[in-house]
C-alpha positions in Angstrom: -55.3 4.3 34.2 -55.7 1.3 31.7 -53.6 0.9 28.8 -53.8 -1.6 25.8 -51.1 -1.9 23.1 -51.6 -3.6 19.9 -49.3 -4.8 17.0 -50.3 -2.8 13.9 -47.9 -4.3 11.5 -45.7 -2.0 9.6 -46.2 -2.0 5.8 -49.8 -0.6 5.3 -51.9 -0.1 2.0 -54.9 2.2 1.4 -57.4 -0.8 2.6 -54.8 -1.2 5.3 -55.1 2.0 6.7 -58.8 2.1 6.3 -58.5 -0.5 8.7 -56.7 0.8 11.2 -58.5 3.6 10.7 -61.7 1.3 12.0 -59.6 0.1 14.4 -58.8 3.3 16.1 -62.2 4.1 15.9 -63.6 1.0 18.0 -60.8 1.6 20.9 -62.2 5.4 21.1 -65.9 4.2 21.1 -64.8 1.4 24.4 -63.3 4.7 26.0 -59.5 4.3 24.9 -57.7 7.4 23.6 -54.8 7.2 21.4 -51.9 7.9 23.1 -48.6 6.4 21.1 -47.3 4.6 18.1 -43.5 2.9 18.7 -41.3 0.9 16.7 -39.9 -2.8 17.8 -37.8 -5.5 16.4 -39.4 -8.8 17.2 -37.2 -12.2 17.4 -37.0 -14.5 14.3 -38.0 -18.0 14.5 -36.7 -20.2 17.4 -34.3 -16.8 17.8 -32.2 -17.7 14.5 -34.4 -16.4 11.7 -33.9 -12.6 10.8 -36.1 -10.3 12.8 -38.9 -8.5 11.7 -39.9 -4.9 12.7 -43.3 -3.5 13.1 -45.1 -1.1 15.5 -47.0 -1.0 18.5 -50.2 1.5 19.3 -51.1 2.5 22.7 -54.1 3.4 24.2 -55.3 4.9 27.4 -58.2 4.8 29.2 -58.6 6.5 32.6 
């Protein structure tokens, strides 16, 4: 089984999502299914800036 995970941000317009919808798209057409969306906090600059959250897809390819 292979997986790949990719940042997808986490504030999304219409052209955003039209995007990602692309996106999803050209991950299924390489063999990768969709599998899972999760939510992270990622560390602010040098560790002192405020963090930021966004969200990870996974995909699966077996």
């Amino acid at each position: 089984m292979d997986y790949k995970i990719e940042q997808i941000g986490a504030q999304f317009t219409n052209k955003a999502i039209a995007n990602l919808e692309t996106r999803f798209t050209q991950h299924a057409n390489e063999g990768y299914k969709f599998h899972s969306v999760f939510q992270i906090q990622k560390p602010g600059c040098l560790g002192i800036g405020a963090p930021t959250i966004t969200y990870l897809a996974v995909y699966v390819k077996e």
